[in-house]
N, C-alpha and C positions, 0 to 999 in steps of 0.2 A: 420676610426674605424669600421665601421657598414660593407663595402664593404672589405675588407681587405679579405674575405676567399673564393674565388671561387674556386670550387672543380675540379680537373681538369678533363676533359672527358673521356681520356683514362681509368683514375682511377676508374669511374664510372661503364664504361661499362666493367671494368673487374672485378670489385668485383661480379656485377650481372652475368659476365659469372662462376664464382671460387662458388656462393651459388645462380648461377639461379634455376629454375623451368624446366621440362621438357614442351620441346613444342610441341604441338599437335594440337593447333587450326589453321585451313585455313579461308579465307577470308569471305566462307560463316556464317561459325561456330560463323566469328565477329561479322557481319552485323545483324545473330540473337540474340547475348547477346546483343550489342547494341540497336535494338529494344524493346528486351525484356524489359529491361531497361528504355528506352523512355516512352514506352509506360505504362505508369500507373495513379495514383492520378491526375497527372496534366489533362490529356484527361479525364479521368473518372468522377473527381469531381469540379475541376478548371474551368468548362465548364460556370456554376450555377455564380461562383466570378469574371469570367471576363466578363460575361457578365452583372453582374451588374454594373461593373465599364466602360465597353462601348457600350453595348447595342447591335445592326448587329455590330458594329464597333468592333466586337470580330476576326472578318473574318481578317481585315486590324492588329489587334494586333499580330496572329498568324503568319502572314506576317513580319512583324517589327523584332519580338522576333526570328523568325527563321532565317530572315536576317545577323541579329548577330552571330546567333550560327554557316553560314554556314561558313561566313570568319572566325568565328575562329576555326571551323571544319578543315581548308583548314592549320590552324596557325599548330595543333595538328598533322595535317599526316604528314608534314613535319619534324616536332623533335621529333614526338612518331617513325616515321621509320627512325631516328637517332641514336636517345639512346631509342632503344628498353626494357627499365625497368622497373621495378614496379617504382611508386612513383609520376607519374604524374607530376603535375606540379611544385610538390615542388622540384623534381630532376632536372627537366630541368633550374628550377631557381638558384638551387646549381651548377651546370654549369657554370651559365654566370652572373648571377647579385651577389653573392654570398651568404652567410650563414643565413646571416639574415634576408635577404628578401624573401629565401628561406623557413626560419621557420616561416615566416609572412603567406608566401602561403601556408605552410602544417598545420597552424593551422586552418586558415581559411578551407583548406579542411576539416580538422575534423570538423567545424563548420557546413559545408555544410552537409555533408553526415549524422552526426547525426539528425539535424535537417529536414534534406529532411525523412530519415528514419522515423521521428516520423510523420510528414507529410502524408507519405504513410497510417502509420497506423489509424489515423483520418478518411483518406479516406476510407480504407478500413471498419472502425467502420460503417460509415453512410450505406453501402449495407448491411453490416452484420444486422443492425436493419433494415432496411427496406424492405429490399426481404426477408432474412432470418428469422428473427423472426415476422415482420409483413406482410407480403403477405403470405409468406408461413404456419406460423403457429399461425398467429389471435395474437400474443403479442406485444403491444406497452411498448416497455424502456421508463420511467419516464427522461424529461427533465434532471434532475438532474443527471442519470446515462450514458448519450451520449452525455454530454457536459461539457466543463471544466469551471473554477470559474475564469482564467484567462489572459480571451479577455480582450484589450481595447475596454472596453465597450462591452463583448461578452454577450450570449442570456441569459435571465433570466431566474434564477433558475437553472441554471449550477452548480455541484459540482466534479464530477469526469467521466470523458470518459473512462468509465468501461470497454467497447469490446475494444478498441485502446490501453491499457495498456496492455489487457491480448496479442493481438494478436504481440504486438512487445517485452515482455516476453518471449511468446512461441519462436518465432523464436531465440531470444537471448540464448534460453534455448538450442534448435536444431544445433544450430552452432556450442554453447560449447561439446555439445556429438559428435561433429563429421559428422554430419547431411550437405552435403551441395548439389547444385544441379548439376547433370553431364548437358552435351551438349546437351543428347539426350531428356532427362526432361526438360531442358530448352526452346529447339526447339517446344515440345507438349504445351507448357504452351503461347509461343510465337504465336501458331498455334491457340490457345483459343483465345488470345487475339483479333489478325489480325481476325480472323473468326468474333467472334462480331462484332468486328464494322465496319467490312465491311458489314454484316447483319444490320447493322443502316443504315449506309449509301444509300444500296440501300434501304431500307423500304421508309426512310421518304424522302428521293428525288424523288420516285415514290407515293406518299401518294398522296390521294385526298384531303388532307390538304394540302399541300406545298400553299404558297402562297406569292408570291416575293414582295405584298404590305408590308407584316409582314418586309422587311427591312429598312423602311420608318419610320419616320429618322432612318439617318443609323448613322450617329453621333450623338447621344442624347449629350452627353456630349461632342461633339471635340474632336476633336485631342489631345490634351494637356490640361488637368485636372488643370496644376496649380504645380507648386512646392512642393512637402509633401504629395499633397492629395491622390498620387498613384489612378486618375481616368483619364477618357479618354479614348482615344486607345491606347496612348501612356503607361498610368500609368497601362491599362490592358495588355499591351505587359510586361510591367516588373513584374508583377505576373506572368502572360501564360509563362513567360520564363521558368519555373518550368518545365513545361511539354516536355523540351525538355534536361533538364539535367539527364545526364545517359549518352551520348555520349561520353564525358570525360570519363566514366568508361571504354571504349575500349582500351584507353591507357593505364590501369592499366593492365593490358591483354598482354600487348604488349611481357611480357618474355616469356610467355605462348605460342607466337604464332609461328608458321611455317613461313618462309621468313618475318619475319612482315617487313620490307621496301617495300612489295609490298602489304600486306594482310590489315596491317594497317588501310593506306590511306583508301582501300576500304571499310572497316569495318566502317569509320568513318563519310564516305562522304555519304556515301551506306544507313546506318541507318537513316541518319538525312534525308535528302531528302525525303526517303520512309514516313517518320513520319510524314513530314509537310506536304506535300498533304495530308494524313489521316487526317489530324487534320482539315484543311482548309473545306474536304468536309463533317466532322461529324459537324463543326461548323454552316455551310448554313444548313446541313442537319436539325437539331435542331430549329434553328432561323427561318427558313423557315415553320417547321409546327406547333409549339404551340407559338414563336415570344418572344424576346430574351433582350425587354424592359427595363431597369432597373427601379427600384421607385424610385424616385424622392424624394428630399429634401427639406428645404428652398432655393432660390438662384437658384435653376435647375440643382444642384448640387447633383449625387448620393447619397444615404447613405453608406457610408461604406461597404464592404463585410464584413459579420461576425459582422456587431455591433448588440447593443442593439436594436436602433431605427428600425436596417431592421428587425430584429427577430420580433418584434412587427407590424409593416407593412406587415409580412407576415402571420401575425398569424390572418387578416382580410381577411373575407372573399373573398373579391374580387380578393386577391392575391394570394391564399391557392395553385394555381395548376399554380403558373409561375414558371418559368424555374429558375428563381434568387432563388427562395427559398428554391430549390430541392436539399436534401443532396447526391441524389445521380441519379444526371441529366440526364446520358442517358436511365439508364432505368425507369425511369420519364415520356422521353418524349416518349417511347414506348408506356407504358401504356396509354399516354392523346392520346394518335393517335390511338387505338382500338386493339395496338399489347402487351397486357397485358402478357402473355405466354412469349413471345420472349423477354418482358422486364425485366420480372423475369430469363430469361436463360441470357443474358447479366449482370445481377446483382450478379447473378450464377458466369461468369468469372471472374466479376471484385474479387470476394470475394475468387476466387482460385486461381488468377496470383496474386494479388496486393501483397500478403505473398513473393513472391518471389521477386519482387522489393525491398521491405527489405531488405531481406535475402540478395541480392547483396549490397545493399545502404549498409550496416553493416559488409557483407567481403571489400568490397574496404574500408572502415576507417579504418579497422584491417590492411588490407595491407599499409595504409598511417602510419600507429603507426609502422609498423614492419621495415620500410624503417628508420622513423626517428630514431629507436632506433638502429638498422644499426651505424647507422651516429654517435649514441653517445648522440644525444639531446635530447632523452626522456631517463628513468631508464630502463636497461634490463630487469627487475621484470616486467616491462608490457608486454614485448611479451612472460614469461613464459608459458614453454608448458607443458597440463597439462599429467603426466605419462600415464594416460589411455587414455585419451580421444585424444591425442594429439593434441592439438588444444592451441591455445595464449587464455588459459579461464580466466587471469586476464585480460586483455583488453576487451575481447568480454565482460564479466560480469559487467564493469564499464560503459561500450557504450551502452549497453542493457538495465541498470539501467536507465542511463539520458532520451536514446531514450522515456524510458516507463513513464519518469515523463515529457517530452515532450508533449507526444501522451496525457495523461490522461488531461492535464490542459488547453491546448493552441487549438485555431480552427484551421483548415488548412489553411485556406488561410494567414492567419498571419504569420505560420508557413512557409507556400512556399515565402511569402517575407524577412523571413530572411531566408534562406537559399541560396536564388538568390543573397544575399548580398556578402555571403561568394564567392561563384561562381562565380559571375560579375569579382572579386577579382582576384579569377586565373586564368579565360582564359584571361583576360587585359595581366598579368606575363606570360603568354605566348606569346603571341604576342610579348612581349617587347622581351621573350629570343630568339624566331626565328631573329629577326631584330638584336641582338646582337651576335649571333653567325657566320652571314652571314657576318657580320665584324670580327669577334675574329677568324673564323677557316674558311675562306672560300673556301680552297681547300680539306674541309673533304666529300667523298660520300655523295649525299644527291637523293635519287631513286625517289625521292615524292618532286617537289620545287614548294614553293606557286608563283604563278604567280603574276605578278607587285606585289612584297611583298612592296615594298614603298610605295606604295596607300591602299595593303591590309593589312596590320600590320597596321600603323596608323586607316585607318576604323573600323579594331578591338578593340581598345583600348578606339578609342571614341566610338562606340557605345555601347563598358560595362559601361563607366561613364554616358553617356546618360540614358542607362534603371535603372543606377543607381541610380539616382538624380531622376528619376521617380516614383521609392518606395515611401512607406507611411513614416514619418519621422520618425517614431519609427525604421522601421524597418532598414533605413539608419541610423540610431545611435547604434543599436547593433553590427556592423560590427568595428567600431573603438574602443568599450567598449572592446570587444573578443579581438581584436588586443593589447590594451593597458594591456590586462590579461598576453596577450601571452606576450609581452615585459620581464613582471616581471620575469617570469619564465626561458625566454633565458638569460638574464642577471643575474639572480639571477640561474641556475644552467644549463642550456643546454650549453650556451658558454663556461663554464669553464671543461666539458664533454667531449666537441665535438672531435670525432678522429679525424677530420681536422686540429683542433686547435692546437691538442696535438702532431703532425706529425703522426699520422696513417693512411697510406695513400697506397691503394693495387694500384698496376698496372701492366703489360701487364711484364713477365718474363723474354721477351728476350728483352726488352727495358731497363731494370735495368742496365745500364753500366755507363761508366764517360759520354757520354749522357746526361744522366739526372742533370739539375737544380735543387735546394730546391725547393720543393713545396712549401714551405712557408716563406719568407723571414729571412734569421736571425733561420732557424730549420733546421738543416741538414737532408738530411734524411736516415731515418733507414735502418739498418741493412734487409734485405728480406732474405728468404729461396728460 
């Protein structure tokens, strides 16, 4: 019952050829959305939460966490330069595992990408109050207006994340008018990005501070934290994973692009690579000149990122200028290293690209919502376009709402572990579709083939349940909660929707003949023009 509906490929790739996009993007054009992408909240502000959760051991987390992301990097160039379509992984799962487990993956990606979006904007809040309104212009935000009221266990005296609501509004507001960003604003803002921190990087690796004893211990906590506790290197590689999700957004890209069987792959393999060495060397960079400690608990056990007990531990004085407690880390450690100016021009990027990471994080959920409702399993009233504006402004408007009560309530680091949940989720369903389709269609072109896919699909799949089970348990519980939402809703109106279900089903014109089979058992199929 559940597997009964696999969409068939051919059908796929021609309905996206009959209402594709024009394409325009080349390989480089990928590699810098991709970056662009990558590169935000996680590097920027996740630097402060994974190192409170492993201490030097942030260096070996980024390692872990990117390990993962490259095989299933390797999973994605393979079936993204297959079925070159919008929809990510919920398509390539309509493909091969069928309907249902499809709408499991595309709910979860709305999971993901909302919640990564509100994520960005937390991030972005902290340099907005701290460079912006207090370095720059002598104002400190009251507790209570740069922190939400509900962490587990998050900092006292929190009621509403004032700048993180306005800032993921605004953008929701800029999308619905129409607002979005070309290639060539994308590449300058990427250009921002890459330019800081490469400016970190050489500063504090040439600093007369650097000092390699600061990595001693280098495992405060070990390797493995413990089941639920999400600490360690391990439980900090399943937070840092944050920082590398956006990669997956290349594939949504994929209609968009020129040759993508060749641009793809590169786009996807290209970006991540480029991003984890940056991360690895701003990580030593950081830990190396003001030292990268976590506090300590009862047991020798961290406290929490984002709880009460650490907010209070950093609110003494002896902890006031470590790196854990820094809302907004690099340029933190700029400033403790004597480069005050250049930590405020870094604090500068982060508060001028981080907008744009949204802005994508929130087109690619709209493209996930515009795919499903494609398909029949969400209501067409979502992707209404609005007359003037032209743009899907009931979806944007409802994504941009949750985003904003997101951003205002919840800390980031909380936030980058469920959304890791949701995402662990897909690239695993992908892995699983490349290994099933190399059975189901194996004499279809394939320009990009994962190498020993039998070794590298299976290491994909365990290592998402790995970084999985590595989360805090709160946040491993929201991913089955969301799932069980989603249930209700496929069952309760998306399956009895679906144009699969119902036989609408487009495919390739000059294949239409006594040829073709039911697509669906027991559904004849329809009449075509």
């Amino acid at each position: 019952m559940f597997l009964d509906r696999v969409k068939p490929l051919d059908a796929i790739l021609a309905t996206a050829e009959r209402k594709s996009l024009h394409r325009t993007l080349g390989a480089f054009q990928l590699m810098l959305f991709g970056i662009g992408c990558i590169i935000g909240t996680g590097i920027f502000v996740l630097t402060a939460a994974g190192a409170q959760k492993a201490g030097p051991g942030l260096m070996l987390a980024f390692v872990i966490a990117g390990t993962v992301c490259i095989v299933a990097a390797l999973c994605y160039a393979e079936i993204a330069s297959m079925i070159p379509v919008a929809g990510s992984a919920y398509t390539y799962s309509y493909a091969t595992v069928g309907e249902f487990i499809a709408w499991t993956v595309g709910w979860a990606l709305v999971l993901e990408y909302a919640i990564a979006a509100s994520a960005v904007s937390v991030g972005w809040s902290g340099y907005f109050a701290g460079t912006i309104l207090g370095d720059t212009f002598g104002i400190s935000l009251p507790v209570s207006l740069t922190a939400g009221p509900l962490a587990l266990g998050g900092a006292p005296g929190g009621f509403i994340n004032l700048p993180a609501m306005v800032i993921a509004l605004l953008v929701t507001w800029l999308l619905m008018i129409g607002t979005s960003e070309s290639a060539k604003v994308n590449a300058v803002l990427v250009l921002i990005k890459v330019t800081a921190l490469t400016a970190f990087i050489a500063l504090t690796l040439t600093s007369s501070e650097f000092d390699v004893a600061r990595f001693n211990p280098f495992l405060p906590a070990g390797v493995f934290g413990g089941w639920g506790t999400g600490v360690g290197a391990v439980g900090a590689a399943a937070t840092i994973f944050f920082a590398y999700v956006g990669f997956d957004a290349v594939s949504t890209a994929a209609e968009e692009t020129k040759n993508p069987q060749r641009n793809v792959p590169i786009g996807l393999v290209g970006s991540l690579l480029f991003c984890t060495v940056f991360y690895i060397l701003v990580a030593a960079g950081a830990i190396g000149t003001i030292g990268g400690q976590p506090i300590m608990g009862p047991g020798g056990i961290p406290f929490p990122a984002g709880s009460e007990e650490l907010a209070r531990q950093c609110a003494l004085p002896q902890f006031s200028d470590a790196l854990v407690c820094s809302n907004e880390a690099l340029a933190h450690v700029l400033r403790e290293i004597g480069f005050g100016a250049i930590g405020n021009v870094l604090g500068y990027a982060a508060i001028l690209a981080l907008p744009s990471v949204i802005l994508v994080l929130l087109f690619a959920q709209t493209r996930i919502f515009f795919v499903m409702s494609r398909d029949g399993l969400l209501p067409e009233g979502l992707s209404k376009v609005h007359p003037k504006w032209k743009t899907p402004y009931v979806v944007t408007a409802i994504t941009g709402v949750i985003v904003a009560i997101g951003a205002a309530f919840f800390p980031v680091g909380q936030l980058a572990d469920i959304a890791n949940a949701g995402t662990l989720y897909a690239f695993a369903m992908v892995a699983v579709a490349v290994m099933v389709l190399r059975r189901t269609d194996p004499t279809r072109t394939r320009s990009f083939r994962v190498p020993a896919l039998m070794i590298i699909g299976p290491v994909t799949v365990l290592g998402c349940v790995f970084l999985f089970l590595n989360l805090p348990l709160e946040a491993m519980l929201v991913l089955p909660v969301w799932t069980l939402i989603g249930c209700v809703i496929y069952f309760g109106y998306s399956r009895g929707s679906s144009h699969l279900g119902r036989g609408i089903i487009e495919v390739p014109e000059v294949e239409v003949a006594t040829t073709l089979e039911p697509d669906i058992p027991g559904i004849a199929d329809r009449n075509r023009d």
